[in-house]
Each structure stands twice: as structure tokens, then as C-alpha cells.
TORTILO-839871 format. One record per residue (C-alpha): chain; x, y, z; residue in one letter. Coordinates in steps of 0.001 Angstrom, whole numbers. Example, Ala and Ser with C-alpha at 12.3 -4.5 7.8 and 13.67 -1.06 7.14 Angstrom:
% TORTILO-839871
A/12300/-4500/7800/A
A/13670/-1060/7140/S
This chain:
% TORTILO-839871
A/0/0/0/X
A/790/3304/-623/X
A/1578/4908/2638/X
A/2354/8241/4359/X
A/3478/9481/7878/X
A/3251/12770/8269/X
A/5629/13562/11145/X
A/8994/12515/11520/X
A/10144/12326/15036/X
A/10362/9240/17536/X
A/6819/8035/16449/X
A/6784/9109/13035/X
A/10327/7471/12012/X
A/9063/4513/13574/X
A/6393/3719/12117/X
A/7467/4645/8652/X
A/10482/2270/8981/X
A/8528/-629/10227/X
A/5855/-141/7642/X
A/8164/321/5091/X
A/10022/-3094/5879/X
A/6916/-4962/5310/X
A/6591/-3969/1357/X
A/4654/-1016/985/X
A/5777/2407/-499/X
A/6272/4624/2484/X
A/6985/8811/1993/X
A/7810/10182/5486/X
A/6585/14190/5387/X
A/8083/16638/7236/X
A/8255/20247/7349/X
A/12017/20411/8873/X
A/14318/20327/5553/X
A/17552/19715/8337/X
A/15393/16792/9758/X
A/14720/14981/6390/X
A/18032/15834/5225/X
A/19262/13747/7731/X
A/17260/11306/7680/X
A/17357/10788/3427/X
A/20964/9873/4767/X
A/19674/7877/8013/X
A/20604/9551/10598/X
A/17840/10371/13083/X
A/18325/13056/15725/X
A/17540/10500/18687/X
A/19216/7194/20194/X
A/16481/3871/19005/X
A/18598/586/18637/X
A/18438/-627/15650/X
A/16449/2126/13815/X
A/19365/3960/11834/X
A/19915/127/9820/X
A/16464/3/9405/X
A/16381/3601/7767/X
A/19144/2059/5428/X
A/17692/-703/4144/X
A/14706/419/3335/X
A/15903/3407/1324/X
A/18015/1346/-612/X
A/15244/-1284/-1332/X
A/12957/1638/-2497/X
A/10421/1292/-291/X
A/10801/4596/2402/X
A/11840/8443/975/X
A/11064/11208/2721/X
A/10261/14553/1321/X
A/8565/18105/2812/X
A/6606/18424/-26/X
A/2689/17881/812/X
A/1721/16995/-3075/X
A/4389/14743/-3529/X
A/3427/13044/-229/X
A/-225/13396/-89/X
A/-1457/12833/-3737/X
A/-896/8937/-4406/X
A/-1301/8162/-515/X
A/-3759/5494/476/X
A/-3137/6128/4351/X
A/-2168/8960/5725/X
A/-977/8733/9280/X
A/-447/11728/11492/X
A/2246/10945/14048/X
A/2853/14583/14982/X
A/3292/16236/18766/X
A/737/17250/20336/X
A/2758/19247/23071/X
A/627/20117/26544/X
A/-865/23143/27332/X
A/411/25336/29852/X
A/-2955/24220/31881/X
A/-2277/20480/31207/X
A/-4123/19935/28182/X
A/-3400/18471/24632/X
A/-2275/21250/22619/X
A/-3356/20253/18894/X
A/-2299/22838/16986/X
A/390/20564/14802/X
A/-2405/18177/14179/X
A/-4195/20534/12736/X
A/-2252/22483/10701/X
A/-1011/19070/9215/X
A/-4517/18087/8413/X
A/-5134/21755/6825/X
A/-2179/21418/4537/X
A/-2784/17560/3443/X
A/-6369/18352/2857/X
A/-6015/20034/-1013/X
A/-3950/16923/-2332/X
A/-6015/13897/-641/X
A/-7175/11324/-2872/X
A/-10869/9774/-3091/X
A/-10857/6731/-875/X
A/-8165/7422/1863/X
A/-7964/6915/4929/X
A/-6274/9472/7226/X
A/-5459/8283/10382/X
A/-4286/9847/14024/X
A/-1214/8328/15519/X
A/-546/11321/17514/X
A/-2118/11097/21290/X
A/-5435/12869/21181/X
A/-8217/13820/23717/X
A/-11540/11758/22531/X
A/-13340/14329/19721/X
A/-10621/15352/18260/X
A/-10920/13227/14793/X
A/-14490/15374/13515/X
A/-11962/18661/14231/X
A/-9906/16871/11536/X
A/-13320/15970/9348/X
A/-14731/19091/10199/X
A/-11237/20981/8561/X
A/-11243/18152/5671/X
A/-15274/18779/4585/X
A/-14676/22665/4294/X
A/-12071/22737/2115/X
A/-14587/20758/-283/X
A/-13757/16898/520/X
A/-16231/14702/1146/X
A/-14999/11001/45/X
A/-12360/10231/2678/X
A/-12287/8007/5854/X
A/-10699/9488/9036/X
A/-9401/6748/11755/X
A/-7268/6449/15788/X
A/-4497/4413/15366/X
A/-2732/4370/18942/X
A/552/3317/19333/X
A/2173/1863/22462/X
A/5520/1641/21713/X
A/9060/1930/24941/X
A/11489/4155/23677/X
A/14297/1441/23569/X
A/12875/-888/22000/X
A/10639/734/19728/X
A/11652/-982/16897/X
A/11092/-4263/17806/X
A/7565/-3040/19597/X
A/6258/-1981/16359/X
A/7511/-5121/14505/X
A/5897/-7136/16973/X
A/3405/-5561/19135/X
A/690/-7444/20760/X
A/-2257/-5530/20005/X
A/-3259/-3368/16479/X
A/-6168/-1106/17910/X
A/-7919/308/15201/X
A/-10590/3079/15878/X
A/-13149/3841/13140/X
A/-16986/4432/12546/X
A/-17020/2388/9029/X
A/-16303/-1284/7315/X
A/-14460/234/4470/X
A/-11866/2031/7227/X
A/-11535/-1248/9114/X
A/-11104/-3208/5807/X
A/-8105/-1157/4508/X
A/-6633/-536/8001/X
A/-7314/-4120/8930/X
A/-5435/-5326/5358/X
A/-2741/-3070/5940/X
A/-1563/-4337/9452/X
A/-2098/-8164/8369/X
A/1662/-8752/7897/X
A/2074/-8017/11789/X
A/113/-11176/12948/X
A/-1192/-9432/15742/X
A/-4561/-9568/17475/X
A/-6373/-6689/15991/X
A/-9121/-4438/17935/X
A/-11529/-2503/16344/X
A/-13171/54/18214/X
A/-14866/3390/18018/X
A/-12020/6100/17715/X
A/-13098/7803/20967/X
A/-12280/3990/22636/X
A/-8876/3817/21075/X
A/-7595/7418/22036/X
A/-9094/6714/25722/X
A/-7217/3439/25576/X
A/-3806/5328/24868/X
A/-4399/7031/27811/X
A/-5738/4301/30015/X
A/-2482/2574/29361/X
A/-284/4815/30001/X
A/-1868/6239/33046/X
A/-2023/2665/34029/X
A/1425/2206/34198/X
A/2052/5207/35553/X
A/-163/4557/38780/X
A/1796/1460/38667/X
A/4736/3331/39471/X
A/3513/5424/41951/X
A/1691/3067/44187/X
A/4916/1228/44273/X
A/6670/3894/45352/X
A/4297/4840/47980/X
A/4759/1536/49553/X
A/8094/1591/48922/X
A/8379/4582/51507/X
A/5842/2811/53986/X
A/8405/-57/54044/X
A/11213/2411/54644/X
A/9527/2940/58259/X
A/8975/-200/58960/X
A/11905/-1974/58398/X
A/9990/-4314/55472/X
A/11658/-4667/51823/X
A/9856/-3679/48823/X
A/11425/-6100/46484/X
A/10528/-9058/48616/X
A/6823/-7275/48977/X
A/6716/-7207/45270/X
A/7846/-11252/45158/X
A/4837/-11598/47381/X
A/2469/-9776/45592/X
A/3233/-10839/42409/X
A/2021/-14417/42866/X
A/-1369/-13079/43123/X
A/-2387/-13731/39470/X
A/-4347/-10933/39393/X
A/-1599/-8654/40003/X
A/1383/-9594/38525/X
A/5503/-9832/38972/X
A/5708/-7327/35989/X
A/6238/-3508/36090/X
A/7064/-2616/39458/X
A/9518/20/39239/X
A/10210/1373/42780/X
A/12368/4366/42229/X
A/12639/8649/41583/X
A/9281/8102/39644/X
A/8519/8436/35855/X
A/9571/10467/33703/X
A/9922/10618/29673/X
A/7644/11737/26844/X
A/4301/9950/27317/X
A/3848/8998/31309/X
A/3662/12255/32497/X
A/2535/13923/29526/X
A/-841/12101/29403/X
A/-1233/11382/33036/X
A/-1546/15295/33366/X
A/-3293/15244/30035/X
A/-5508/12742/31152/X
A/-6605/14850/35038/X
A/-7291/18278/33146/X
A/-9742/16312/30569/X
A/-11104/14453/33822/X
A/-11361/18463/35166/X
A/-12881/19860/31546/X
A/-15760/16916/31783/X
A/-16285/17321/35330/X
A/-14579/14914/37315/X
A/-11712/16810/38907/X
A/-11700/14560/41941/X
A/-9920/11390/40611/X
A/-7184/9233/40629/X
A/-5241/10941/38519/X
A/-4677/14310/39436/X
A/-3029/13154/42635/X
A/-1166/10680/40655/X
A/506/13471/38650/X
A/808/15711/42013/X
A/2650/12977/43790/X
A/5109/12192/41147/X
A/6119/16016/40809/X
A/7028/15550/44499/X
A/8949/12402/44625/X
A/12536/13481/43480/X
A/12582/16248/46006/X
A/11492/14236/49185/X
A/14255/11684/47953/X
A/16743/14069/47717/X
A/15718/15159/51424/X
A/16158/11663/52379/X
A/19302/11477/50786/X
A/20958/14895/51901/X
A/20065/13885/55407/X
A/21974/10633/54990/X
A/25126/12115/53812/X
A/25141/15344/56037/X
A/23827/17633/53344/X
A/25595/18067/49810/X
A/27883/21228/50488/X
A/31424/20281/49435/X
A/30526/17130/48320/X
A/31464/15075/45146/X
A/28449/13220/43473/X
A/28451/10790/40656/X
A/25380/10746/38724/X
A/25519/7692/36874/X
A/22196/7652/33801/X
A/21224/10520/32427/X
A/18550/9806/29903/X
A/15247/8816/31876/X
A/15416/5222/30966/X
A/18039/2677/29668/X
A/18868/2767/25430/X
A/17647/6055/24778/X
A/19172/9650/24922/X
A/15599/11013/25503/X
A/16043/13660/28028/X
A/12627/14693/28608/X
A/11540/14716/32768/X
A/14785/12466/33275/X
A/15448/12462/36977/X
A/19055/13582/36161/X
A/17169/17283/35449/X
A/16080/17473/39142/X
A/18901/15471/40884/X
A/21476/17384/39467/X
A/20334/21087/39821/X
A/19710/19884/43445/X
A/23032/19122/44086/X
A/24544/22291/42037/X
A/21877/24565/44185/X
A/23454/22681/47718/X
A/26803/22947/47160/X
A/27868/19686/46039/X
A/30636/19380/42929/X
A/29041/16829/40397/X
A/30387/14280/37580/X
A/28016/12898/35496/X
A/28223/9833/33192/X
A/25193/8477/30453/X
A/26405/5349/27998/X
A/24320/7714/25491/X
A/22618/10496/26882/X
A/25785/13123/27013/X
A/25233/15210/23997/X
A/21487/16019/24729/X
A/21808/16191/28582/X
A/24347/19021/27784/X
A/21869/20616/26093/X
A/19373/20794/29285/X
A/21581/20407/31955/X
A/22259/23599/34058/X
A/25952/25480/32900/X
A/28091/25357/36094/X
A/31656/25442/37100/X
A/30508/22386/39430/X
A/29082/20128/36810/X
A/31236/17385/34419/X
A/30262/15502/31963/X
A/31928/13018/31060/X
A/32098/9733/29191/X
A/34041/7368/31869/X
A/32356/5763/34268/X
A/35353/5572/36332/X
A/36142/8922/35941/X
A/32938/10263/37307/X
A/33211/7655/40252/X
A/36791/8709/40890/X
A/36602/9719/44890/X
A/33487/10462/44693/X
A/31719/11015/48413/X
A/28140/9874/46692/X
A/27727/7955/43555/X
A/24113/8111/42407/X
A/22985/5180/40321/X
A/20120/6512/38819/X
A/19306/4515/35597/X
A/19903/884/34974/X
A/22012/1073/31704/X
A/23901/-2644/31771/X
A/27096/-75/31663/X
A/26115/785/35059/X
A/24656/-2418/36571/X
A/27718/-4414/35438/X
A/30350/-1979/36589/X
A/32995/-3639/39449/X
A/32852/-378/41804/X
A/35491/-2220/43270/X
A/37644/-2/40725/X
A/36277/3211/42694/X
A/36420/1908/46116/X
A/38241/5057/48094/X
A/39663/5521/51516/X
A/37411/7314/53259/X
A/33336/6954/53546/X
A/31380/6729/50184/X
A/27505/6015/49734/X
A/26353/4286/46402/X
A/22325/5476/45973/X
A/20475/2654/44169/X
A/17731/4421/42903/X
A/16546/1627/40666/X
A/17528/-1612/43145/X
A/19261/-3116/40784/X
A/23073/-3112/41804/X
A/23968/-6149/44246/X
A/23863/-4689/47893/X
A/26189/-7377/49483/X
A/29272/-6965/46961/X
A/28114/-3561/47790/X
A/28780/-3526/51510/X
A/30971/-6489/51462/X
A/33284/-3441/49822/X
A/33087/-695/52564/X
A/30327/714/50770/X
A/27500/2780/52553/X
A/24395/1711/50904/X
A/20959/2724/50356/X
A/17967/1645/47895/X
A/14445/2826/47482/X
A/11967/568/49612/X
A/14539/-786/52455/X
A/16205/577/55193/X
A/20089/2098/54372/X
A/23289/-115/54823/X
């Protein structure tokens, strides 16, 4: 099929890759000539594993271009799917202005017959703005569909080449038909719902996983006081088959570009429709709060942070991306600057953009050595679990004098730990 994405950043590239890969004729659209000038040479302007030999394959074979010409990319297209942001508000909501100014300037070259389809993360309503736009300007025969995505940064790729659900949201047979045929290579179960259903879903999911997160955490403090460990709650827990061993993350929170994006997204359309008082308002509240009553915890451990050196190991808010956005490095680290403390930071990947957003300071090194961050450091913050990190022998950076190793993720091995000299502390358990 002939297929365009209109959008060409983390989702966008993505999906045009994947859907490339499986045959059809793919023309990623863009308005950025830098952006598709690197990526005609495929390069993208983010960290995915294996996305940048995807790129090049496919543009060999002939099956993906891009281009930021509308006509070119519109006319022929059978699908059109609209992967771009859809930044919040300043009062929380879903700011769709680049949705619709894409749908505005594909409408004059859309075909009879296609089908153009929301990727982006949208508030439930928003596809008759796009009809509404499409019907003005004089067209009449097109189909409009949601088309969620659910993909981990890391390991987007392989999400989108094997995902376990297609949801497809549309109103009529003929959308389902050529939506359904052209997501039959990825032998997925496929759901077909109203489009309000699948945009609620996105959000369901990810506010899901997000409350996930936070209820952990809030035990995870409980069990601080009382001398309990949350790991071995979680092992007890997660025999209950209704509950689940997977996705506990005790920790500094979430972070990144959907969790607390469309959690907050998710409370001010709760407040627009009337129901304010929920779940997940205070899930977003509580999160904003986490890093700094951590860091309280932690400055009272080590006898506050003026003159001391701190290692901040992870910089990116999750493992195999360089995705800065609401990393916990970007409230540790000011933190620390703020009290006084000298810090060296390390990221596998991350160092290029966390320049970019970190705070300039005389006290603040990147660097890309582990053991040079670590290098007598008084407090080595372990904050993301890159294998870099969780493999590293910190015998290497073992000094003479008292150091504390912050496991912020539980994932390092607290009796090599101590068995070292080290003083150690993880989230849900009582310091070493």
C-alpha cells in the first residue's frame, strides 16, 4: 500500500520504517528540511537501537523516501498517518495545533478513498476537528481513523515489529477493511473500536502504568519505616495472578515523553468533563514531588551536599535512549549544584542532549568514563539501569574514606556492595 506518515520524530520514524520493511511504499513528510536531510541519509536526531539500519535498508530497497513536499506526499497516498506532537498546554491539556495544521495542509492533495489516520495522542473528539477541517475545504470522500501506538522508547523498533495488540478506531467497514489489510503482515490480534475507545485506551495505558509506578513507590516509603523490603513485597504480591511480577519500578518516579505527559493530560480532561476529583490528578501531584522528598532523604543521609562530590551515573530517563525529557538527572542534578555539592556525570548515550538541558556550572562534568565520574566520589548516584552501570565492578572506585552508592533503581547487588566498605541505600529498604 501506498503509505504516508506525516511527522517525523520518535513516532513518526518509527512507524514509517517498520511499515516500510513490510513492502509497501512509504513517503515520510516533514516540514524540517535539516530533519529529512538527515534522515534521506539515516541519521535520526535521537538514540532507538536498531532504527538507523532500518532507515538504510529500506531506502536502498525503495520502499521509504522522505520529502517536505505535501503533493508529492499526499497525492498517491492510500493512508495517511499523522504521528505529529501534540505538546501540553500550559494548563495540562493536549495542545493540537500541529495536528491541525497538518490536516489543513494535506487536505487540497487527498485522494478519493483514503484513509487518514491519528497516531498522535489525542483527547476523545478530536478526529471530527480533523473531518470538520477536511469537509470545508470541499472533501467529502475520505475516511478518518485512531491508530494508537504503544511503543518503549528502547525498544521501539522491535515493539512496532511485533506488538501485541493493532487497535484500530473507526466508525465504518471500508476504514476497518483497509486498516485491517494493511496491518495483516504483523500477525497481531487486531481491535476494532470506536475512535473515541482507542484514544481513551492510549491514555488508560499509560496512566495505568504510571499509577503502577507510583503506588509502588508509595509503599516503597511505607516499608522504609517499617523496616519491610519492597522487592521481597513485590515477590509476594506478584504471585497473586491478578496482580502480577511485571512492572514494578520502585524508584525517583517516571519520567519521559508519554507517562507524564498524558497522566496530566488525562486529570485536566477528567477536570474539563467534570470529574476533577480522581485518581489521577493526585497521581501526577505525587510524582512532581517524589525526586525532592528523595533528595531530602538522601541529603540527610550524607550530612547535606555542600562540598561534596556526586556521581550521577544515567542521564537519559530510561536505559537505550538519549531522551532527556523529565529524566530524573534534570532534578537530581540542579539539586546538588543549588546545595553545594561538585558533580560528575556519566550516560552510555545520553551526554550530547543532557548538555543541552543540563544547568551550565563550574561544578558540573560531563563526562564519558564511568570511572572517571566515580573517581573519589563522596556519593555515587545510580540513577538509571544502563547494563554499563549495573555491570560496573565499583570495586575499581572503592576510596579511603566513607562513600555512599544510591540505588535508585535496586538493581546493583547490595552485598558486593557492603561487602566493599560501601554505605548503601535503595528505594523501599532501610540504608546499609
Amino acid at each position: 500500500m501506498r503509505v504516508t506518515v506525516i511527522g517525523t520524530g520518535f513516532v513518526g520514524v518509527v512507524t514509517a520504517a517498520v511499515l516500510s520493511s513490510f513492502g509497501n511504499q512509504v513517503i515520510g513528510l516533514d516540514v524540517d528540511h535539516e530533519k529529512i536531510a538527515k534522515l534521506k541519509q539515516s541519521k535520526v536526531p535521537f538514540f532507538e537501537p536498531g532504527l538507523e539500519e532500518l532507515l538504510t535498508v529500506q531506502q536502498a530497497a525503495g520502499n521509504l523516501t522522505f520529502t517536505t513536499d505535501y503533493q508529492t506526499a499526499i497525492a498517491a497516498a492510500e493512508v495517511i498517518m499523522i504521528a505529529v506532537g501534540t505538546p501540553s498546554t500550559t494548563a495540562g491539556g493536549a495542545d493540537l495545533k500541529y495536528v491541525l495544521a497538518a490536516t489543513e495542509l494535506l487536505t487540497p492533495f487527498l485522494k478519493d478513498g483514503a484513509v487518514v489516520a491519528l497516531k498522535s495522542t489525542v483527547p476523545p473528539g478530536t478526529l471530527s476537528q480533523l473531518e470538520a477541517i477536511m469537509m470545508k475545504a470541499g472533501k467529502h470522500n475520505f475516511f478518518t481513523a485512531s491508530l494508537p501506538e504503544f511503543l518503549k522508547e528502547g525498544a521501539a523498533v522491535e515493539d512496532t515489529l511485533h506488538p501485541d495488540r493493532i487497535v484500530i478506531g473507526a466508525t465504518t467497514p471500508k476504514t476497518f477493511e483497509i486498516l485491517r489489510r494493511l496491518h495483516q503482515p504483523f500477525k497481531a490480534p487486531i481491535l476494532e473500536v470506536s475512535p473515541e475507545s482507542a484514544q481513551m485506551a492510549k491514555y488508560a495505558a499509560n496512566a495505568y502504568l504510571a499509577t503502577r509506578i507510583t503506588f509502588i513507590n508509595q509503599i516503597a516509603d511505607l516499608c522504609e519505616s517499617n523496616q519491610a523490603n519492597v522487592q521481597e513485597v513485590i515477590a509476594v504480591i506478584g504471585k497473586d495472578q491478578r496482580i502480577g511480577q511485571h512492572y514494578w519500578y520502585p524508584g525517583l518516579g517516571y519520567g519521559g515523553s508519554c507517562f507524564p505527559k498524558d497522566v496530566k493530560e488525562l486529570a485536566y480532561y477528567s477536570r474539563q468533563v467534570g470529574q476533577g476529583e480522581n485518581l489521577f490528578n493526585k497521581i501526577a501531584q505525587l510524582n512532581d514531588q517524589r525526586i525532592g522528598q528523595m533528595m531530602k532523604k538522601y541529603a540527610q543521609l550524607v550530612g547535606g551536599w555542600q562540598g561534596k562530590q556526586v556521581a550521577v551515573l544515567g542521564l537519559s530517563f530510561k536505559p537505550n535512549t538519549d531522551d532527556m525529557r523529565e529524566a530524573p538527572s534534570l532534578k537530581v542534578i540542579p539539586t546538588l549544584l543549588e546545595q553545594g555539592a561538585t558533580v560528575r556525570a556519566y550516560d552510555p548515550q545520553a551526554l550530547e542532549s543532557a548538555q543541552k538541558v543540563l544547568p551550565q556550572s563550574e561544578s558540573l562534568r560531563c563526562l564519558d568514563s564511568l570511572v572517571a565520574a566515580c573517581d573519589q566520589a563522596d556519593v555515587i548516584f545510580a540513577l538509571i539501569e544502563w547494563p554499563q552501570i549495573i555491570s560496573f565492578d565499583f570495586s575499581q572506585v572503592r576510596a579511603a574514606k566513607t562513600q555512599w552508592i544510591f540505588d535508585t533503581r535496586n538493581q546493583l547487588n547490595q552485598s558486593t556492595l557492603t561487602n566493599l566498605g560501601y554505605k548503601y541505600a535503595a528505594v523501599g529498604q532501610a540504608p546499609l
